[in-house]
C-alpha positions in Angstrom: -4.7 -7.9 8.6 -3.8 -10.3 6.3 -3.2 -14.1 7.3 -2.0 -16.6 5.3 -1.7 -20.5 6.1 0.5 -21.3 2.6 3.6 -22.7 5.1 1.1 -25.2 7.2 0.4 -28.1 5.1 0.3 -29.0 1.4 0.0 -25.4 -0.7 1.1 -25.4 -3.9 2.4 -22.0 -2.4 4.8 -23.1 -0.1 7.8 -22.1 -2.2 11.6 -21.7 -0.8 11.3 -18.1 -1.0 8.6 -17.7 1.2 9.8 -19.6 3.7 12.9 -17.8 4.0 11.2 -14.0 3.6 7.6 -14.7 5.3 4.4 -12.8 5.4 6.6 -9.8 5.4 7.9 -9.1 1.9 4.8 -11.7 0.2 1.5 -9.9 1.8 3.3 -6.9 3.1 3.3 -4.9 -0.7 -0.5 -6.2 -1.4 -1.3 -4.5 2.4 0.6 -2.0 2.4 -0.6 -0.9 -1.7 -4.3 -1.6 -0.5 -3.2 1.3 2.6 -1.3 3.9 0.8 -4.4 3.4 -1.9 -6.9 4.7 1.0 -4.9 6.8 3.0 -2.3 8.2 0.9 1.5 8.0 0.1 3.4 5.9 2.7 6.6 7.8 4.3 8.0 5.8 6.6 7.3 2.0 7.8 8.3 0.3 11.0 7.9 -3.5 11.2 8.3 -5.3 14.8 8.5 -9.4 14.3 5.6 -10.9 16.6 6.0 -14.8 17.1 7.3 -17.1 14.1 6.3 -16.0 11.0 4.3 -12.8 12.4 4.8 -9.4 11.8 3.8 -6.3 12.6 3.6 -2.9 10.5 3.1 0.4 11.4 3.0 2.7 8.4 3.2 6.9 8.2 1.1 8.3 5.0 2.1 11.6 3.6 -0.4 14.6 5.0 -0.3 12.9 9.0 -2.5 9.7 8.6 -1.1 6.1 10.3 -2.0 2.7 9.8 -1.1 -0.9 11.5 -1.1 -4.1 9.9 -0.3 -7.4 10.5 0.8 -10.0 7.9 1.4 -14.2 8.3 1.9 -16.9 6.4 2.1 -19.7 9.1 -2.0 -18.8 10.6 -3.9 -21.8 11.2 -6.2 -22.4 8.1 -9.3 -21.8 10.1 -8.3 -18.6 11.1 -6.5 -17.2 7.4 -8.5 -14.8 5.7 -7.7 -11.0 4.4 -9.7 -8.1 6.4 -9.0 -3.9 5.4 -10.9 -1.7 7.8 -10.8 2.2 8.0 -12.2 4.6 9.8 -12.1 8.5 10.9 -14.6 11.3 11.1 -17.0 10.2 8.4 -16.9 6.4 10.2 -16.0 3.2 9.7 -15.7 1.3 5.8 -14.3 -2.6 5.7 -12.5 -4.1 2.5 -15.2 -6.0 0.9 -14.9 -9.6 0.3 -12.8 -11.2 -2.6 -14.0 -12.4 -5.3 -13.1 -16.5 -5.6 -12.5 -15.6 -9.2 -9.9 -12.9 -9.7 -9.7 -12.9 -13.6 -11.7 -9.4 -14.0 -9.3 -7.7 -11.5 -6.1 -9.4 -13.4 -7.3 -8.1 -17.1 -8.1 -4.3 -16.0 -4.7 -4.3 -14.2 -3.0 -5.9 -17.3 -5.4 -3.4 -19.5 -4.3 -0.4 -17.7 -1.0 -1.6 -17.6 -0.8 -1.8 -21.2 -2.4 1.0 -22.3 0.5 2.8 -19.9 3.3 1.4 -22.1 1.7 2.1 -25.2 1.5 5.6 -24.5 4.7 5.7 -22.6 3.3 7.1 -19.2 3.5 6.2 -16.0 1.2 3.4 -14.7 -1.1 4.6 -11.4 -0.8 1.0 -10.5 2.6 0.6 -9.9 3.5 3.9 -8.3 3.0 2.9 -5.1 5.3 -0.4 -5.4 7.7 1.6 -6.8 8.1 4.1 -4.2 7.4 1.3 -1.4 11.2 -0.5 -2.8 12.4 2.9 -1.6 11.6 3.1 1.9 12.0 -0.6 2.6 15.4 -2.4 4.3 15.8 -5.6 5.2 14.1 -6.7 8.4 
Protein backbone atom coordinates (compact mmCIF):
# COMPACT_ATOMS: atom_id res chain seq x y z
CA UNK A 1 0.00 0.00 0.00
CA UNK A 2 1.37 3.00 -0.92
CA UNK A 3 -0.51 6.45 -0.24
CA UNK A 4 0.48 9.60 -1.28
CA UNK A 5 -1.16 13.13 -0.39
CA UNK A 6 1.25 15.16 -3.17
CA UNK A 7 -2.35 16.35 -5.01
CA UNK A 8 -3.91 17.75 -1.53
CA UNK A 9 -2.31 20.95 -0.72
CA UNK A 10 0.97 22.74 -1.50
CA UNK A 11 3.70 19.86 -2.67
CA UNK A 12 6.29 20.89 -4.50
CA UNK A 13 5.17 17.48 -6.13
CA UNK A 14 2.08 18.31 -7.49
CA UNK A 15 3.24 18.40 -11.07
CA UNK A 16 0.74 18.32 -14.31
CA UNK A 17 1.75 14.90 -14.99
CA UNK A 18 0.63 13.54 -11.99
CA UNK A 19 -2.45 14.92 -11.92
CA UNK A 20 -3.34 13.67 -15.16
CA UNK A 21 -1.73 9.84 -14.63
CA UNK A 22 -2.23 9.41 -10.72
CA UNK A 23 -0.92 7.10 -8.14
CA UNK A 24 -1.09 4.59 -10.91
CA UNK A 25 1.95 5.06 -13.21
CA UNK A 26 3.91 7.42 -10.21
CA UNK A 27 3.91 4.72 -7.15
CA UNK A 28 2.70 1.81 -9.13
CA UNK A 29 6.61 0.90 -10.66
CA UNK A 30 8.21 1.72 -7.04
CA UNK A 31 5.30 -1.06 -5.72
CA UNK A 32 5.20 -3.13 -8.01
CA UNK A 33 9.52 -3.31 -8.32
CA UNK A 34 9.49 -3.55 -4.37
CA UNK A 35 6.88 -6.93 -5.28
CA UNK A 36 8.44 -8.55 -8.15
CA UNK A 37 11.86 -7.95 -5.86
CA UNK A 38 10.15 -10.34 -3.09
CA UNK A 39 8.06 -12.59 -4.95
CA UNK A 40 9.50 -12.91 -8.26
CA UNK A 41 8.95 -11.86 -11.98
CA UNK A 42 5.53 -10.21 -12.55
CA UNK A 43 3.36 -11.82 -15.54
CA UNK A 44 0.36 -10.28 -15.71
CA UNK A 45 -1.22 -7.15 -13.77
CA UNK A 46 -4.86 -6.14 -13.43
CA UNK A 47 -5.60 -2.68 -12.14
CA UNK A 48 -9.44 -1.79 -11.06
CA UNK A 49 -9.81 2.18 -10.34
CA UNK A 50 -11.37 2.56 -6.67
CA UNK A 51 -12.64 6.21 -5.92
CA UNK A 52 -10.74 9.37 -7.39
CA UNK A 53 -7.35 8.94 -7.61
CA UNK A 54 -7.36 5.27 -6.13
CA UNK A 55 -6.31 2.27 -7.64
CA UNK A 56 -6.19 -1.12 -7.24
CA UNK A 57 -3.49 -3.85 -8.42
CA UNK A 58 -3.56 -7.28 -8.50
CA UNK A 59 -0.19 -8.74 -9.80
CA UNK A 60 0.70 -12.60 -11.03
CA UNK A 61 4.61 -13.46 -10.36
CA UNK A 62 6.19 -16.09 -12.40
CA UNK A 63 6.31 -19.71 -10.46
CA UNK A 64 2.26 -19.15 -9.06
CA UNK A 65 2.75 -16.37 -6.31
CA UNK A 66 -0.02 -13.12 -6.35
CA UNK A 67 0.10 -9.93 -4.74
CA UNK A 68 -2.52 -6.79 -4.28
CA UNK A 69 -1.62 -3.34 -3.97
CA UNK A 70 -3.15 -0.23 -3.73
CA UNK A 71 -1.59 3.15 -4.81
CA UNK A 72 -2.97 7.05 -4.21
CA UNK A 73 -1.87 10.28 -4.48
CA UNK A 74 -4.97 12.21 -3.31
CA UNK A 75 -4.89 10.29 0.76
CA UNK A 76 -5.40 12.70 3.33
CA UNK A 77 -1.91 13.63 4.83
CA UNK A 78 -2.68 11.95 8.09
CA UNK A 79 -3.27 8.91 6.63
CA UNK A 80 -0.13 8.78 3.67
CA UNK A 81 2.55 6.63 4.41
CA UNK A 82 4.22 3.47 2.43
CA UNK A 83 3.63 -0.13 4.11
CA UNK A 84 5.12 -3.73 2.18
CA UNK A 85 3.96 -6.82 4.07
CA UNK A 86 4.48 -10.49 3.03
CA UNK A 87 3.67 -13.49 4.27
CA UNK A 88 3.42 -17.45 3.54
CA UNK A 89 4.61 -20.63 5.25
CA UNK A 90 7.60 -19.27 7.02
CA UNK A 91 5.25 -16.14 8.34
CA UNK A 92 4.78 -12.82 8.12
CA UNK A 93 7.89 -9.97 7.21
CA UNK A 94 6.82 -5.98 6.84
CA UNK A 95 8.86 -3.42 4.71
CA UNK A 96 10.86 -1.70 7.25
CA UNK A 97 10.62 1.95 7.65
CA UNK A 98 12.27 4.60 5.29
CA UNK A 99 14.91 6.27 6.00
CA UNK A 100 14.13 10.42 6.08
CA UNK A 101 17.50 10.58 4.27
CA UNK A 102 17.67 8.56 1.11
CA UNK A 103 21.21 9.65 -0.10
CA UNK A 104 22.85 6.06 0.75
CA UNK A 105 20.17 4.24 -1.18
CA UNK A 106 20.53 6.88 -4.34
CA UNK A 107 24.59 6.43 -4.45
CA UNK A 108 24.55 2.33 -4.42
CA UNK A 109 21.80 2.53 -7.01
CA UNK A 110 23.87 5.12 -9.06
CA UNK A 111 27.12 2.93 -8.11
CA UNK A 112 25.70 -0.23 -9.35
CA UNK A 113 24.30 1.40 -12.07
CA UNK A 114 27.54 2.64 -13.21
CA UNK A 115 29.59 -0.05 -12.66
CA UNK A 116 26.81 -1.90 -15.19
CA UNK A 117 27.70 0.49 -18.11
CA UNK A 118 31.14 0.38 -17.54
CA UNK A 119 31.24 -3.14 -18.08
CA UNK A 120 28.49 -3.23 -20.55
CA UNK A 121 26.06 -5.64 -18.64
CA UNK A 122 22.86 -5.55 -17.73
CA UNK A 123 21.83 -3.69 -14.56
CA UNK A 124 19.80 -6.03 -11.82
CA UNK A 125 18.19 -2.79 -10.97
CA UNK A 126 16.42 -2.04 -13.85
CA UNK A 127 15.32 -5.37 -15.12
CA UNK A 128 12.26 -5.39 -13.49
CA UNK A 129 11.19 -1.75 -14.90
CA UNK A 130 12.12 -2.94 -18.02
CA UNK A 131 10.08 -5.85 -18.29
CA UNK A 132 7.14 -4.05 -16.19
CA UNK A 133 6.83 -1.37 -19.69
CA UNK A 134 6.07 -4.65 -21.27
CA UNK A 135 3.07 -5.95 -19.66
CA UNK A 136 1.62 -2.45 -18.96
CA UNK A 137 -1.47 -0.64 -21.22
CA UNK A 138 -3.03 2.22 -20.52
CA UNK A 139 -5.68 2.14 -17.78
Amino acid sequence: MWLGSVLRGASPFDAPWRRDKGGLWDLGPHVVSQLWASLGPVVAVTAEAGPPGLTHLILRHEGGPSSTATVTLSTPAPAQGLQLQLWGEAGRSVMPAIADEPGAALRTALAELAAAIRVRRACPSLRCPVRLAGLARPA
